[in-house]
N, C-alpha and C positions, 0 to 999 in steps of 0.2 A: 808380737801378736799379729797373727793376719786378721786383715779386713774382709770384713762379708762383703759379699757383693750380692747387691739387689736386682732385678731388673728392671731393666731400662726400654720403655716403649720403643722399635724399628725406626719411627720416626726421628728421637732424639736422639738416633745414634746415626741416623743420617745428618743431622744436622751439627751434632758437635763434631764428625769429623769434617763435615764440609768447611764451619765455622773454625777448624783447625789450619787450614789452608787461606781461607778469605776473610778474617775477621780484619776493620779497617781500622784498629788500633791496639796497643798495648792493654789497655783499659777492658777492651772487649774482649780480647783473648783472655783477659783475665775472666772475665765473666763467663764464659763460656767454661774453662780450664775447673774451676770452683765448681760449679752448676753440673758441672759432670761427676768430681767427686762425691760431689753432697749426691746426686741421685743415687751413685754407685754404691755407694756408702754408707751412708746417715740415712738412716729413718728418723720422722719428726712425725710427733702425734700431737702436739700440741701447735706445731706448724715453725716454719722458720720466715722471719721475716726477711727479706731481698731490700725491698723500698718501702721505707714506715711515710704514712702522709705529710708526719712533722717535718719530715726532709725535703719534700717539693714544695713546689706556689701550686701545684694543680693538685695536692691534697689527695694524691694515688699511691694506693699500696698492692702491695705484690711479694705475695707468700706462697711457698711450698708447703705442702702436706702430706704426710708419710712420706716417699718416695721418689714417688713422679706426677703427683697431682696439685694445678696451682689455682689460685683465688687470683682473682685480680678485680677490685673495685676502687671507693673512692670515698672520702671521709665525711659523711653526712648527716647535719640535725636533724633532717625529716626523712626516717624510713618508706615512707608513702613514693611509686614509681623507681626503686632503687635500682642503681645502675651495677655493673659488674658480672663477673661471670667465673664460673668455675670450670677448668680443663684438666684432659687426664693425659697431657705430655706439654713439655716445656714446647715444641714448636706450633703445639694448638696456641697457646698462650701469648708467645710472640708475636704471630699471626694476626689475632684477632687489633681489631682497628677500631680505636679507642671510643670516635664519634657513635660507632655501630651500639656499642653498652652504653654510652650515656658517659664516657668518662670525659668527652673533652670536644669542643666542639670544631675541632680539625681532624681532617681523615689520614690519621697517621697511627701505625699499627706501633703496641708494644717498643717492638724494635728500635722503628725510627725512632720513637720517643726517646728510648735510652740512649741511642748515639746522638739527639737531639742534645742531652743532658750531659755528654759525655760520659756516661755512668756514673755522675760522682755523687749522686743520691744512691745509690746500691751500696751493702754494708753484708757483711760477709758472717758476722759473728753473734747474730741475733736467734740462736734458736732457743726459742721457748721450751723444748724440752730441758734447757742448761739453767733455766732461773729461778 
């Protein structure tokens, strides 16, 4: 059976090839490697989860949506000033610096965080369209 292929904003395919060449670990390459599939590939309407809050101490999550579109915010009792933000390519996504949304009160973007983390809160098999 061939796979559809979706498209994939200029951006993120500047960046997963770049990230093909520079990623600074195993871990990352995989993340990159995945993250290019699912755009390529997988539509999600109900969203695919990346990073659930339950998996970090800073309570941040990070889901895809259809395609190429991500959320990224943070797990909160009081909706009142809510932090996060929604982008329409994974390297918007990446880019944005956590402090800037509210999510963390060090100036370190997506990215850093995740190599911060080593990746090992990122989970590959959570799409909500499967459950």
């Amino acid at each position: 059976m061939k796979k559809k292929n979706f498209y994939i904003p200029s951006e993120d395919i500047s960046l997963f090839n770049r990230m093909e060449r520079e990623a600074t670990s195993d871990e990352e390459r995989t993340f990159f490697k995945k993250l290019y599939d699912d755009e390529a590939h997988i539509q999600t309407v109900c969203g695919q989860i990346y990073v659930d809050e339950k998996d970090n101490s800073d309570k941040i999550f990070f889901i895809r949506r259809y395609n190429h579109e991500y959320e990224l915010d943070h797990a909160m009792d009081d909706a009142k000033d809510k932090p996060g933000g929604y982008y329409d390519s994974l390297a918007d996504a990446l880019n944005a610096y956590l402090d800037e949304i509210k999510l963390s009160n060090e100036h370190i973007t997506l990215l850093e965080w995740l190599r911060k983390q080593s990746f090992a809160c990122v989970k590959y098999d959570r799409n909500l369209d499967n459950v």
